[in-house]
N, C-alpha and C positions, 0 to 999 in steps of 0.2 A: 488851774491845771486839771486834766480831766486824763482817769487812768482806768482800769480794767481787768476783770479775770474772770476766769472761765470758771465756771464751779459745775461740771457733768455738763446738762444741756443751757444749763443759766451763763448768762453776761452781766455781770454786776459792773455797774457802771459807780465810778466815785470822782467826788472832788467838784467840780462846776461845769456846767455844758452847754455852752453859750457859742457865739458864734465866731467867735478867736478861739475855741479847746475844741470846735468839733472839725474841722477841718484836717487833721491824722486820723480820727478818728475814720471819719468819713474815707479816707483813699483806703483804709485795712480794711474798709466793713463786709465784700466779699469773703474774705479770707476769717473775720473776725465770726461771723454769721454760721459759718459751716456747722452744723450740726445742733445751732443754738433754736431753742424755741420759746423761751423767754429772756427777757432786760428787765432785770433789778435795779432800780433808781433811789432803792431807798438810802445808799449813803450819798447823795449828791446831796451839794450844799447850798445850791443855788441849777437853775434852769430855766432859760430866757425864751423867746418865741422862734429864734433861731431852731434853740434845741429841741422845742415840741415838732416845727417844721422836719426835722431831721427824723422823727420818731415814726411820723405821721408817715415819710418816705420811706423809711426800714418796715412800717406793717404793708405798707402798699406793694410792695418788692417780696413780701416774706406774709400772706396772708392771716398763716394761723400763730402769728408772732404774739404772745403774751406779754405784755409790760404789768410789771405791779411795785410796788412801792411809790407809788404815786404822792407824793407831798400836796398839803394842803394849797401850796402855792399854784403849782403846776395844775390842779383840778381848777383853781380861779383860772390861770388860763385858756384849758379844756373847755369849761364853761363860759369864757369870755367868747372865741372861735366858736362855739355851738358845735364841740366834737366829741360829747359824753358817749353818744353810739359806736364813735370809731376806735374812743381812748377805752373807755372805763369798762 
């Protein structure tokens, strides 16, 4: 289950975000984006290549977009794709 809230300009993202939970996600994210300039990932429990894929697509749509809470896992994957300049 992958769920969400706004804190001022943050998007904290929680729970798993893989590619069965981002798909709601995905049809709000216009709507969910307005006014956001970072995603908080630090209570996600898990994050598959699905979900890096999706993230990768929310900075490319939203340039000066901040992701931080980055998990140790999600960096192996970052680093696994060679997208430490695009993620980190």
């Amino acid at each position: 289950m992958l769920t969400w809230k706004k804190n001022n300009t943050t998007l904290i993202l929680k729970g798993i975000l893989n590619r069965d939970t981002l798909i709601f996600f995905w049809k709000q994210k216009n709507e969910l984006l307005k006014d956001i300039n970072t995603i908080n990932l630090s209570l996600l429990s898990h994050i598959d290549s699905a979900g890096l894929a999706m993230l990768i697509r929310l900075k490319e749509k939203k340039n000066k977009l901040l992701i931080n809470g980055i998990s140790e896992y999600l960096k192996i994957l970052i680093k696994m794709y060679k997208l430490e300049n695009f993620m980190i």
